[in-house]
gemmi code that builds the backbone of each chain (N, CA, C; Angstrom):
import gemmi

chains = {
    "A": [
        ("UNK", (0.839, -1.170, 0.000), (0.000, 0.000, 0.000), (0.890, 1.241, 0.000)),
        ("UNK", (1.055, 2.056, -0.731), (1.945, 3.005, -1.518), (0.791, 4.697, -1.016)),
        ("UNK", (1.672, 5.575, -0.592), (1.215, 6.614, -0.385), (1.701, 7.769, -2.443)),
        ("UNK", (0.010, 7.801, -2.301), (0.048, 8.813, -3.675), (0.053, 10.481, -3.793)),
        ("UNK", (0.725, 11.046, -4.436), (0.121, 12.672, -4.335), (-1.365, 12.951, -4.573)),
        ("UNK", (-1.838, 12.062, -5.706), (-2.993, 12.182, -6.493), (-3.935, 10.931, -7.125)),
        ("UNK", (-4.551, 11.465, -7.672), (-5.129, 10.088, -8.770), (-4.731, 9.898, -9.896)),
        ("UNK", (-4.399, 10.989, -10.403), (-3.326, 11.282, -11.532), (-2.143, 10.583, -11.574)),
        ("UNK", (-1.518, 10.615, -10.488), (-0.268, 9.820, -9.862), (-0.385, 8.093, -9.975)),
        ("UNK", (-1.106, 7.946, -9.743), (-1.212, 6.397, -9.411), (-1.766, 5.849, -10.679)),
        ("UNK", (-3.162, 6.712, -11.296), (-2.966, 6.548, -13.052), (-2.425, 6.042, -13.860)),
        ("UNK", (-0.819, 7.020, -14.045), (0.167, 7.357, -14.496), (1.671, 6.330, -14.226)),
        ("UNK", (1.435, 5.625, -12.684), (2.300, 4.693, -11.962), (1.914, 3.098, -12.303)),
        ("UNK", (0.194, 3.279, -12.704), (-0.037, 1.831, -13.009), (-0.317, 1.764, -14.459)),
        ("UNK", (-0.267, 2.957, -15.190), (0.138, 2.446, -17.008), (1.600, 2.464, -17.023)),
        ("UNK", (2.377, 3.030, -16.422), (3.845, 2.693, -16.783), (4.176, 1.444, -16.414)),
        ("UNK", (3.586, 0.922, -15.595), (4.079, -0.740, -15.353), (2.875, -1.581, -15.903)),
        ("UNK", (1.962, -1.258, -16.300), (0.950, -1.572, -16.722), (0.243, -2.984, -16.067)),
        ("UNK", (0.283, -2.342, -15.278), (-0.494, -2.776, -13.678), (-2.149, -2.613, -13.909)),
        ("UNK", (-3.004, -3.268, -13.753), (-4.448, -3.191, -13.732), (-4.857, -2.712, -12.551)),
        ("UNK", (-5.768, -1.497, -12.355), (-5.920, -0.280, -11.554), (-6.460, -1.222, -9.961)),
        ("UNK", (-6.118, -0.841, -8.910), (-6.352, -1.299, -7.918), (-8.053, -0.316, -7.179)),
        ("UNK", (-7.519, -0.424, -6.205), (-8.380, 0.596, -5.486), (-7.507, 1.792, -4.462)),
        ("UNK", (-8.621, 2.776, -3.658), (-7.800, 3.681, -3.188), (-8.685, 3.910, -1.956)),
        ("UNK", (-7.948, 4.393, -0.734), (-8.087, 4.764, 0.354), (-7.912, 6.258, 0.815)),
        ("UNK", (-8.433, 7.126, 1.257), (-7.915, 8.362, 1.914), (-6.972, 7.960, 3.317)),
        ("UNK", (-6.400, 9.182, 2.855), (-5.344, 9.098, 4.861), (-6.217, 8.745, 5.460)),
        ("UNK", (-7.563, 8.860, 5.904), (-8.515, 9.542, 7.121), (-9.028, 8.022, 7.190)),
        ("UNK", (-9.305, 7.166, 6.079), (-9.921, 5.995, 5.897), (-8.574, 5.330, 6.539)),
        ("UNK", (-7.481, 5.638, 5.917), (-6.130, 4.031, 6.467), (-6.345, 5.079, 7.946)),
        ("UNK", (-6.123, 5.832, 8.231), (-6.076, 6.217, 10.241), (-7.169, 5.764, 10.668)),
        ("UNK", (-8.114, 5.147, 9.929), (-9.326, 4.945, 11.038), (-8.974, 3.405, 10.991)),
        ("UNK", (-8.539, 2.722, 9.561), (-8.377, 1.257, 9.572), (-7.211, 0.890, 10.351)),
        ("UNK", (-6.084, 1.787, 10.508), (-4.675, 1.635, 11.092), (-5.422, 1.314, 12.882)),
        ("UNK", (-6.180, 2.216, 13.161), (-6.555, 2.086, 14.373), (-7.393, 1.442, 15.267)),
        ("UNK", (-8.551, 0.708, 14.008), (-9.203, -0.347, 14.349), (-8.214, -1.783, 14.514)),
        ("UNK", (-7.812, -1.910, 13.232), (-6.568, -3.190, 13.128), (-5.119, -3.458, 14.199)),
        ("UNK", (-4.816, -2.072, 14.463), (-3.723, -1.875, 15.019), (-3.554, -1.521, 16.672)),
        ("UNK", (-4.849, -0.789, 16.957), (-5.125, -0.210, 18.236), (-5.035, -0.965, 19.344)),
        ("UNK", (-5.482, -1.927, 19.384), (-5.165, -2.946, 20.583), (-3.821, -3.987, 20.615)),
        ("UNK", (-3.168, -3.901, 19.254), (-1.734, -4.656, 19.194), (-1.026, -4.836, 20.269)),
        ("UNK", (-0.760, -4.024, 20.909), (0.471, -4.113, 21.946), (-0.531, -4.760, 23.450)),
        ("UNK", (-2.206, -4.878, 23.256), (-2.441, -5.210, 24.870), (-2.054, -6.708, 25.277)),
        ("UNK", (-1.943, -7.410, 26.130), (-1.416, -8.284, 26.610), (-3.009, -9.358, 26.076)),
        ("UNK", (-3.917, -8.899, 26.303), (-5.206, -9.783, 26.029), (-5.482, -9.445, 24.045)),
        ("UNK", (-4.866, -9.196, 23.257), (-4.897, -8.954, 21.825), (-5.303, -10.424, 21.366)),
        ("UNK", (-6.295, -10.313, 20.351), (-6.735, -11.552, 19.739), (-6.625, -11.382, 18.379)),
        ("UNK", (-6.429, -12.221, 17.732), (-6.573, -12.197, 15.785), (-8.054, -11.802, 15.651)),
        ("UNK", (-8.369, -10.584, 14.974), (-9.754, -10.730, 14.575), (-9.882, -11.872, 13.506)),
        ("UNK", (-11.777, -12.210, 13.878), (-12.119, -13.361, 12.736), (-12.090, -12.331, 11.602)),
        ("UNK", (-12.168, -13.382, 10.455), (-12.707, -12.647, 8.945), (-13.700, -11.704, 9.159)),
        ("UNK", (-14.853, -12.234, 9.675), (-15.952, -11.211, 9.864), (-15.791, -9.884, 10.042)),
        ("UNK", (-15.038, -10.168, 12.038), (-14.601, -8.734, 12.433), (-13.236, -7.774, 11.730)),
        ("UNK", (-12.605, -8.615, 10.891), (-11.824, -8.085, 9.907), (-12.838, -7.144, 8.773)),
        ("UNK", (-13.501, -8.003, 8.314), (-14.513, -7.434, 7.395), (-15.422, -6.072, 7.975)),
        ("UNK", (-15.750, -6.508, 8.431), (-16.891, -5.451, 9.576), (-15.668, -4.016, 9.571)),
        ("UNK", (-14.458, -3.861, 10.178), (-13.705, -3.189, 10.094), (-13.629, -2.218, 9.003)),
        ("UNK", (-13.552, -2.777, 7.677), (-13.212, -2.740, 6.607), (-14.186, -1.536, 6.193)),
        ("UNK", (-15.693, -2.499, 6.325), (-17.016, -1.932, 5.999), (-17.501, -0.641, 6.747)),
        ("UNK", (-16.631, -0.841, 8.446), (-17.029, 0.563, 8.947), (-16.621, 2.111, 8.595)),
        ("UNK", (-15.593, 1.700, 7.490), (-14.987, 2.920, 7.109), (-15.467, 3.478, 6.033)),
        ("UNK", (-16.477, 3.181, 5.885), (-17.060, 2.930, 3.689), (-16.323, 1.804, 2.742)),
        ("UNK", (-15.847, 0.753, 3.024), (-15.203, 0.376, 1.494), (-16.238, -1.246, 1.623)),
        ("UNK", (-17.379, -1.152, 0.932), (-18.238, -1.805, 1.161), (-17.882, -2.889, -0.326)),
        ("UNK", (-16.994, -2.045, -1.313), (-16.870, -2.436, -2.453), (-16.209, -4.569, -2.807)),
        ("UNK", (-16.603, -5.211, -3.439), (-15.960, -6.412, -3.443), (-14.705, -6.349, -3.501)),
        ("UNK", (-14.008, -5.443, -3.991), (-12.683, -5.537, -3.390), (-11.829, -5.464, -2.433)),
        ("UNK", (-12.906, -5.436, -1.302), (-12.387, -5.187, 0.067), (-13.208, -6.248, 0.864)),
        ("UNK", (-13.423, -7.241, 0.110), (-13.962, -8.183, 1.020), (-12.781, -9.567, 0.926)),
        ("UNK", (-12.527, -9.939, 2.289), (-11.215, -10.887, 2.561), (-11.907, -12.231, 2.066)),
        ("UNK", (-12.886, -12.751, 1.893), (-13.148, -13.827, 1.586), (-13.054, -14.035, -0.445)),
        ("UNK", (-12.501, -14.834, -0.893), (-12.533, -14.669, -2.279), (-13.452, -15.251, -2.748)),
    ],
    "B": [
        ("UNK", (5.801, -25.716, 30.307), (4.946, -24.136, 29.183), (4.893, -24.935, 28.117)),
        ("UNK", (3.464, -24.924, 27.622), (3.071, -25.889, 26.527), (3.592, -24.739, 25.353)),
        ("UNK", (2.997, -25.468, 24.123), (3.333, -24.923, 22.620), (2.726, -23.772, 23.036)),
        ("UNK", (1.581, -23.571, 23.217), (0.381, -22.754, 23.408), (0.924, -21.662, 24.178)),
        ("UNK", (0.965, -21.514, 25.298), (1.931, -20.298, 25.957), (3.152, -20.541, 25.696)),
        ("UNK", (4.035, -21.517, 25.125), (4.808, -20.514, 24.752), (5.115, -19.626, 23.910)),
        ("UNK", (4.186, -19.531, 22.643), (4.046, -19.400, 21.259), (3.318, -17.953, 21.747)),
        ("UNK", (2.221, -17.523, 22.735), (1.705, -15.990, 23.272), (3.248, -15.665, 24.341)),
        ("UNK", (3.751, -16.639, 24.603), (5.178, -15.663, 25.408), (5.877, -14.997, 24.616)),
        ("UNK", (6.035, -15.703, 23.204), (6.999, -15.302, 22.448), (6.711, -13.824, 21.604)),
        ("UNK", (5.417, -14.062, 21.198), (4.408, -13.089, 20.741), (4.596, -12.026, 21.314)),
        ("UNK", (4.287, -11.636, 22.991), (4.179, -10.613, 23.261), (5.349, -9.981, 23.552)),
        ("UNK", (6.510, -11.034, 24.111), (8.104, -10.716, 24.060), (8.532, -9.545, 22.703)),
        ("UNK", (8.230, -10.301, 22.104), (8.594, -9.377, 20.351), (7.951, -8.370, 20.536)),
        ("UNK", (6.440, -8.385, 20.357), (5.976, -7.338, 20.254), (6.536, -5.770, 21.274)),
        ("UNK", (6.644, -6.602, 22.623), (7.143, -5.638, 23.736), (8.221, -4.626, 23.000)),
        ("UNK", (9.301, -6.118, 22.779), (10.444, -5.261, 22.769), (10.582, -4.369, 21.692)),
        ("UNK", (9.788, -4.524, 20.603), (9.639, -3.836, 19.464), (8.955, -2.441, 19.419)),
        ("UNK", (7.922, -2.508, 20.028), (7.351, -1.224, 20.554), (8.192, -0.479, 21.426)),
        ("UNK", (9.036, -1.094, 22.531), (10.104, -0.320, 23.404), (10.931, -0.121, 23.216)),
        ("UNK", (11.658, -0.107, 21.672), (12.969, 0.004, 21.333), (13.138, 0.390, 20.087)),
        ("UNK", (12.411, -0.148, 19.313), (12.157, 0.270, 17.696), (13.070, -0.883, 17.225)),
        ("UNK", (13.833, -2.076, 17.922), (14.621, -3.063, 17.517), (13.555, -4.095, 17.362)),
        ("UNK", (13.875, -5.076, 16.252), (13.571, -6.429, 16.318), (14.475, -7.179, 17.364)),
        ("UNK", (14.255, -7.983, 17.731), (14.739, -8.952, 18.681), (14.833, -9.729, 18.071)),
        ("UNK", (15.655, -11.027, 18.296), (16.491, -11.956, 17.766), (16.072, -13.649, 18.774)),
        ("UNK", (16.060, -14.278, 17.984), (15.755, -15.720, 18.343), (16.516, -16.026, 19.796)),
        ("UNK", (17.482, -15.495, 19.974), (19.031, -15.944, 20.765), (18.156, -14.802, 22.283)),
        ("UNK", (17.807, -13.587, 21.533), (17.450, -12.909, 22.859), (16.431, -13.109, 23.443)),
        ("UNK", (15.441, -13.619, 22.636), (13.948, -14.144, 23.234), (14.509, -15.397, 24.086)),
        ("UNK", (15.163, -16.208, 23.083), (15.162, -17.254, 24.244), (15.931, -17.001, 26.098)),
        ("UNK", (17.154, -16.058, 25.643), (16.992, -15.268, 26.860), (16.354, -14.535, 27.953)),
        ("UNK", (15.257, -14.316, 27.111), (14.148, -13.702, 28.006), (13.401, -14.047, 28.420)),
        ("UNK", (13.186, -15.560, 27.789), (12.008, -16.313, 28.362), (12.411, -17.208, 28.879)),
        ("UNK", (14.132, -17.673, 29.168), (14.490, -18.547, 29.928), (14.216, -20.197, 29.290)),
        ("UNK", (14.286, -19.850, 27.889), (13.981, -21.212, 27.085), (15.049, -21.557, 25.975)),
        ("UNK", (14.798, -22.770, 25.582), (16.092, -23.015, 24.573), (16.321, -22.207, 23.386)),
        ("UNK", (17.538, -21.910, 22.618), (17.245, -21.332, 20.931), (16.198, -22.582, 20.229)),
        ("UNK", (16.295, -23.442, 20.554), (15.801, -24.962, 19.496), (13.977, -24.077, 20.036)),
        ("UNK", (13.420, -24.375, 21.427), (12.176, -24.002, 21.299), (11.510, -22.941, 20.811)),
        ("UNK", (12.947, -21.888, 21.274), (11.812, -20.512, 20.381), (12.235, -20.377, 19.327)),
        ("UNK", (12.856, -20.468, 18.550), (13.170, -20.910, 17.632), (11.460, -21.970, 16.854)),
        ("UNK", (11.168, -22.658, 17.288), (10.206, -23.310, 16.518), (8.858, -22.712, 17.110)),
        ("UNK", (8.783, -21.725, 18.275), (7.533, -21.058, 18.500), (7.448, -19.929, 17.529)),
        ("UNK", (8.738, -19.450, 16.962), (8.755, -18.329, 15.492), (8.263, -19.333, 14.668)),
        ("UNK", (8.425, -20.051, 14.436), (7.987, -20.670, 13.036), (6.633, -20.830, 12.960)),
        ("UNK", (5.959, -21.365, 14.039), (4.930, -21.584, 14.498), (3.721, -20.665, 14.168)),
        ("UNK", (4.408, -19.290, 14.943), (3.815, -18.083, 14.646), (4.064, -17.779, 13.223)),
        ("UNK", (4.918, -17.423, 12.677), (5.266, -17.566, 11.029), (3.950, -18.316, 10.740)),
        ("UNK", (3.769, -19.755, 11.014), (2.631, -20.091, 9.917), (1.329, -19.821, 10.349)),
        ("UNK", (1.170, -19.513, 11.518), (0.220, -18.775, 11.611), (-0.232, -17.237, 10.840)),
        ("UNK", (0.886, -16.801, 10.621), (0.501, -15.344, 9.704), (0.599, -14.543, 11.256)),
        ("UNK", (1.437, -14.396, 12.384), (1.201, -13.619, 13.356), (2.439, -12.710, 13.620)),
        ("UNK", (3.642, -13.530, 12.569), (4.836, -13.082, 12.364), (5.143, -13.183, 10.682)),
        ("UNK", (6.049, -12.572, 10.350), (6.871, -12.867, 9.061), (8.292, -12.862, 9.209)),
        ("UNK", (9.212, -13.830, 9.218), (10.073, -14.402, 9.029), (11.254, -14.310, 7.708)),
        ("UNK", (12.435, -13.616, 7.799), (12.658, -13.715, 6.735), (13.555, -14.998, 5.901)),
        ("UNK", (13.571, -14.744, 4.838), (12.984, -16.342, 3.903), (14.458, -17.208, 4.821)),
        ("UNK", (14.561, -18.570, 4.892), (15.530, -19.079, 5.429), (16.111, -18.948, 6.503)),
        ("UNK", (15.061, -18.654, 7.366), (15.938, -18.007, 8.593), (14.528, -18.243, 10.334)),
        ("UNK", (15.395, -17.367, 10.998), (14.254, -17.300, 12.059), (14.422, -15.920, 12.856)),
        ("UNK", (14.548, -15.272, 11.789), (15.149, -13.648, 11.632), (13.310, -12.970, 11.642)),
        ("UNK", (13.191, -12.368, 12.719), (11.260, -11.759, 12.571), (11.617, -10.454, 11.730)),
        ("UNK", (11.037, -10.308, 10.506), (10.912, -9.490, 9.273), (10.056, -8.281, 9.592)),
        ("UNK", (9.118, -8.864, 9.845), (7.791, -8.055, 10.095), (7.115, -8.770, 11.921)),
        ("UNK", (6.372, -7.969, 12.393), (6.055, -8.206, 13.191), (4.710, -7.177, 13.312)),
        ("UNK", (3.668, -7.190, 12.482), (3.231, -6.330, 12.300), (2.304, -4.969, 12.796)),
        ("UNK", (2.457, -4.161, 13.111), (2.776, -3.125, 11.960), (4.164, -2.782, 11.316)),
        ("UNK", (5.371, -3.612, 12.720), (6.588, -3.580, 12.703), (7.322, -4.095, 11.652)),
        ("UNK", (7.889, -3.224, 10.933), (9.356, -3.426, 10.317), (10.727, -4.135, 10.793)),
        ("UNK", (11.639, -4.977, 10.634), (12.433, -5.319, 11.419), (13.679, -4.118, 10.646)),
        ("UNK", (13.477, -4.137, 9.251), (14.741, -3.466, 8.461), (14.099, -2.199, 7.868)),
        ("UNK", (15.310, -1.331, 7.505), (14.372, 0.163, 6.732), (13.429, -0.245, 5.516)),
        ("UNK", (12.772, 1.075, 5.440), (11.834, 0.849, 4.267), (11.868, 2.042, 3.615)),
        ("UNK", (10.840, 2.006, 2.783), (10.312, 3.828, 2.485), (9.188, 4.477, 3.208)),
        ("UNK", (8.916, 3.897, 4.890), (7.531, 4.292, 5.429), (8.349, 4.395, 6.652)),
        ("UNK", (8.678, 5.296, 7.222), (9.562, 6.130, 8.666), (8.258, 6.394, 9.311)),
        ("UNK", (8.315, 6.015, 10.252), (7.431, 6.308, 11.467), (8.833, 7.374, 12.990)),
        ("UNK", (8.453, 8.532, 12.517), (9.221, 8.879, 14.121), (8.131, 9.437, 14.913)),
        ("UNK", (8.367, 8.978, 16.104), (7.701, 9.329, 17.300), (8.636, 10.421, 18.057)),
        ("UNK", (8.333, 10.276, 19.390), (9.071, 11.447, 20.068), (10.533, 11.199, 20.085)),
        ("UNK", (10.539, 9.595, 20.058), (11.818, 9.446, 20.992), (12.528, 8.545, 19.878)),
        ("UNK", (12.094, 7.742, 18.654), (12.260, 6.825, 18.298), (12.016, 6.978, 16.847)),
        ("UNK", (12.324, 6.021, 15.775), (12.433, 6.245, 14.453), (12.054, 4.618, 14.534)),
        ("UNK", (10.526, 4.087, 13.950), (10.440, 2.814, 13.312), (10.518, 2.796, 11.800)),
        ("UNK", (9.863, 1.258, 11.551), (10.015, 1.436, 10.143), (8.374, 0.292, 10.221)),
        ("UNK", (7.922, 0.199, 8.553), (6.470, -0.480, 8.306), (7.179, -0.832, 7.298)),
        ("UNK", (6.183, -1.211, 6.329), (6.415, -2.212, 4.897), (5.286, -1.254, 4.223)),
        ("UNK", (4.355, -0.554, 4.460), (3.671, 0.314, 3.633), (2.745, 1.240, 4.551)),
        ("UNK", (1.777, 1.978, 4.033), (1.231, 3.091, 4.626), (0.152, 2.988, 5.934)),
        ("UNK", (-0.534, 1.894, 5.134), (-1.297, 1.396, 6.184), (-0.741, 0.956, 7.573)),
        ("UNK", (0.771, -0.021, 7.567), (1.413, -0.625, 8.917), (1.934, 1.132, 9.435)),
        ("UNK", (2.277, 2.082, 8.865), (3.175, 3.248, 8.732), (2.041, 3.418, 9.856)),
        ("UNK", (0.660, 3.938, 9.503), (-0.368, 4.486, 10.587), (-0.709, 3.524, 11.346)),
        ("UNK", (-0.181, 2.343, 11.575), (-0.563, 1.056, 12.550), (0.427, 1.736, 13.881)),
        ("UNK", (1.378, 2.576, 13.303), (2.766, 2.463, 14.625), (1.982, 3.210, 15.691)),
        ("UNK", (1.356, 4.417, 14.978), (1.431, 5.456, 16.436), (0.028, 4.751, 16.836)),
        ("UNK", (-0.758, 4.359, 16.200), (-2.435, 3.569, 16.618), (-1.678, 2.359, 17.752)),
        ("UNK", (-0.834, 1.741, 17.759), (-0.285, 0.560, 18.493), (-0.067, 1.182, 19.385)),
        ("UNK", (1.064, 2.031, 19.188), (1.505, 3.095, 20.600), (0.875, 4.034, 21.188)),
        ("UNK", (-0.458, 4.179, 20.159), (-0.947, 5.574, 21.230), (0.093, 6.689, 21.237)),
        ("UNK", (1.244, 6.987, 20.618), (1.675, 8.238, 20.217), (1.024, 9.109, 19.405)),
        ("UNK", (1.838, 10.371, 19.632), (1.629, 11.324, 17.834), (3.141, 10.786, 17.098)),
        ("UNK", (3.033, 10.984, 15.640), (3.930, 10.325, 14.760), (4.150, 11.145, 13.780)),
        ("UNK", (5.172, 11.264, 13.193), (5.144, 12.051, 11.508), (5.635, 10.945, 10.486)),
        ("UNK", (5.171, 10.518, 9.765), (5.435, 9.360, 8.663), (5.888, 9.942, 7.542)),
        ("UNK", (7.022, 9.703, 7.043), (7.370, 9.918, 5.873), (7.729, 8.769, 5.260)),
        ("UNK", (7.157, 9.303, 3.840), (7.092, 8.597, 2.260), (7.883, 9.243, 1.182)),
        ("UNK", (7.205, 8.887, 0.390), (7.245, 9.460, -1.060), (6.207, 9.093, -1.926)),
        ("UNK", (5.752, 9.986, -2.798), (4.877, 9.425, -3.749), (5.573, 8.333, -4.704)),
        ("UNK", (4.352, 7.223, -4.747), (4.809, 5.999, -5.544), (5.259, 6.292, -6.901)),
        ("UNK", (4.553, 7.172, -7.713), (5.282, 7.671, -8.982), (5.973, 8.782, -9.031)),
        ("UNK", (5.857, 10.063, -8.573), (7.117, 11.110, -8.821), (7.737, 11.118, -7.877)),
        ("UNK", (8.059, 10.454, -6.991), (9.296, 10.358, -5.458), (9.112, 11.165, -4.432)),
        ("UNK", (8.322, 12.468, -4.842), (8.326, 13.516, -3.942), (7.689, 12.951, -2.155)),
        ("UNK", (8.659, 13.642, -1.113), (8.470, 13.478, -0.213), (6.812, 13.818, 0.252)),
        ("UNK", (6.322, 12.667, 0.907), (5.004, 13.124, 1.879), (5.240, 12.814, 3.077)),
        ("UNK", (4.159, 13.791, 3.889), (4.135, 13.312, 5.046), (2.908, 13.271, 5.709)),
        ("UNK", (2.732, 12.663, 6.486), (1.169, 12.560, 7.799), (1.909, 12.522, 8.999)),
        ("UNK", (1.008, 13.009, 9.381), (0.844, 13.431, 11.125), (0.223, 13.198, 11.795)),
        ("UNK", (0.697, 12.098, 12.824), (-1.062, 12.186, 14.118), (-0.467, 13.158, 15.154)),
        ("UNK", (-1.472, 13.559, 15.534), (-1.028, 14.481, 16.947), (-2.780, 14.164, 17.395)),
        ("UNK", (-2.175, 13.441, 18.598), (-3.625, 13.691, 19.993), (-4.203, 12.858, 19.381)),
        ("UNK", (-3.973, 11.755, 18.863), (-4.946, 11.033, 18.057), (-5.524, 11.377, 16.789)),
        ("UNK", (-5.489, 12.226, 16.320), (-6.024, 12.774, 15.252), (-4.993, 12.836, 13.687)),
        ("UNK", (-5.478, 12.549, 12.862), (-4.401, 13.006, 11.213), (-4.315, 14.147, 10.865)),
        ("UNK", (-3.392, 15.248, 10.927), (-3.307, 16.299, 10.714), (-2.896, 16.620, 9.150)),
        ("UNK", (-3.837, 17.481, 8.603), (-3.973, 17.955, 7.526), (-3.400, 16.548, 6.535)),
        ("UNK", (-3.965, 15.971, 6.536), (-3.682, 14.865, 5.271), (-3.671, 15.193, 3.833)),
        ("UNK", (-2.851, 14.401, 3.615), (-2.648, 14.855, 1.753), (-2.466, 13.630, 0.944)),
        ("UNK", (-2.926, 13.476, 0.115), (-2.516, 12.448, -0.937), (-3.519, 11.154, -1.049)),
        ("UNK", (-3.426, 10.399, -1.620), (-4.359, 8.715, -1.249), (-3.535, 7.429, -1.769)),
        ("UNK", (-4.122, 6.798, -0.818), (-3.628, 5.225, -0.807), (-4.018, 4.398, -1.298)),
        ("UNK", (-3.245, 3.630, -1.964), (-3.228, 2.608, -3.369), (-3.111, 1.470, -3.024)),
        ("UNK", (-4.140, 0.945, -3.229), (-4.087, -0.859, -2.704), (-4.377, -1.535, -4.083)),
        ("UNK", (-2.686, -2.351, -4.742), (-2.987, -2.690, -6.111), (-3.684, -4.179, -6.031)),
        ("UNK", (-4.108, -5.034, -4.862), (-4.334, -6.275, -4.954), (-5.558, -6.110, -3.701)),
        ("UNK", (-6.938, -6.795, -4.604), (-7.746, -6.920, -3.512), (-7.697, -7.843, -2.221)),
        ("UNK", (-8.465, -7.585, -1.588), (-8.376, -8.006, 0.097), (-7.961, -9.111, -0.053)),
        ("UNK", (-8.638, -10.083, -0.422), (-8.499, -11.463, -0.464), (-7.081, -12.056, -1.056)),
        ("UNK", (-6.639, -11.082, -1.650), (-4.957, -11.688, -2.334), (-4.001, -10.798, -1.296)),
        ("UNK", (-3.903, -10.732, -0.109), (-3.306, -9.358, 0.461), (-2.367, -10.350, 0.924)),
        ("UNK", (-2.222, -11.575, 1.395), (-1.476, -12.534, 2.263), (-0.358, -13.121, 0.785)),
        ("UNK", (-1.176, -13.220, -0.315), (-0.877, -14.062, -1.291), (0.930, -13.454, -1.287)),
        ("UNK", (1.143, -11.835, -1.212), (2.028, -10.950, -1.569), (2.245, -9.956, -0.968)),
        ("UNK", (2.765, -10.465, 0.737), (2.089, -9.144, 1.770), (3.161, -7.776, 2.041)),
        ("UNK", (4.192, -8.287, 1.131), (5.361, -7.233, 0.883), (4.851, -6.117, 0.085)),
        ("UNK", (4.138, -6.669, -1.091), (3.506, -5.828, -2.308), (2.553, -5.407, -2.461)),
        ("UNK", (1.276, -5.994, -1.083), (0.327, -5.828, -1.307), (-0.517, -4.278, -1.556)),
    ],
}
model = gemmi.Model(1)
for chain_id, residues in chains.items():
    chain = gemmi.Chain(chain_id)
    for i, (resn, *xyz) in enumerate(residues, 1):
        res = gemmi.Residue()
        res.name, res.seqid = resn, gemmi.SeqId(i, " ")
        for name, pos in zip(("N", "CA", "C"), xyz):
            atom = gemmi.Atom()
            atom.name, atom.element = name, gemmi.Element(name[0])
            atom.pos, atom.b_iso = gemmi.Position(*pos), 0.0
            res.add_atom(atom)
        chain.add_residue(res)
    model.add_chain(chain)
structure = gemmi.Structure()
structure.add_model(model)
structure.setup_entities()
């Protein structure tokens, strides 16, 4: 996951390697996912979320899209 | 100490020392710390490795990732107040200060013209954000290639 200036940018980054277009996140979306996923890391009681609550995560931020669903 | 605790001793050992130092720790020092053989923790990394709770680098029992943790530099700098980590991409980059409960300044670069970026948490919050994040492989292939993903 690659930080972009733009959309233009990443455009421009996946026809030069000619890469088939992914999807995109705002800062505000990865700080809210960084902090759901990441926020409890260091407590001594930390569990693997299931798929679900992985998913659920995902979905609480807006990216409701099939490409953000962990199950294939 | 069954597989089972020892495999969450080892876990949180790393994690500790990684968050308290910005170092990876080493097979030789865990087992120091936990008062156990290189041979056992040694196979409680692997363990964790196939669990997906560590990453390992290839041939070894060297912890790569520990995640959000970086073991080696990257292009995603996490400094905090006191400390300089490292991630494998943007998302682990905003995992550091969310883990720690710090403020952080992350520096990048844009994936196609190089130019330096940066984000900021302060107080919990992302200060003035700029730019967006590129996820070239959907969710479900994210493990397949979790260097690239």
């Amino acid at each position: 996951m690659l930080l972009f200036r733009s959309e233009e940018h990443i455009d421009r980054w996946c026809a030069f390697r000619e890469l088939p277009r992914g999807e995109t996140m705002t800062p505000e979306q990865t700080w809210q996912l960084a902090q759901g996923w990441y926020g409890d890391k260091l407590r001594p009681g930390w569990r693997r979320k299931t798929v679900e609550e992985a998913e659920a995560t995902l979905t609480s931020i807006g990216l409701t899209e099939p490409f953000w669903r962990l199950r294939g | 100490m069954d597989a089972v605790a020892l495999d969450r001793a080892v876990r949180l050992q790393v994690f500790a020392e990684v968050a308290a130092t910005a170092r990876m720790t080493t097979a030789a020092s865990l087992a120091a710390a936990l008062d156990r053989s290189p041979a056992e923790t040694e196979k409680a990394l692997r363990r964790l490795a196939a669990s997906r709770l560590l990453v390992l680098a290839p041939g070894s029992t060297n912890v790569w990732l520990a995640p959000p943790f970086s073991a080696v530099p990257t292009d995603f700098k996490v400094r905090t107040g006191e400390r300089t980590y490292w991630a494998i991409c943007i998302w682990d980059a905003l995992g550091i200060p969310a883990a720690l409960g710090q403020d952080a300044t992350i520096t990048t670069w844009c994936g196609d013209c190089g130019d330096e970026l940066r984000l900021a948490v302060r107080d919990g919050a992302l200060v003035r954000p700029a730019g967006l994040i590129y996820f070239g492989a959907p969710a479900a292939r994210w493990w397949d290639n979790i260097g690239f993903a």
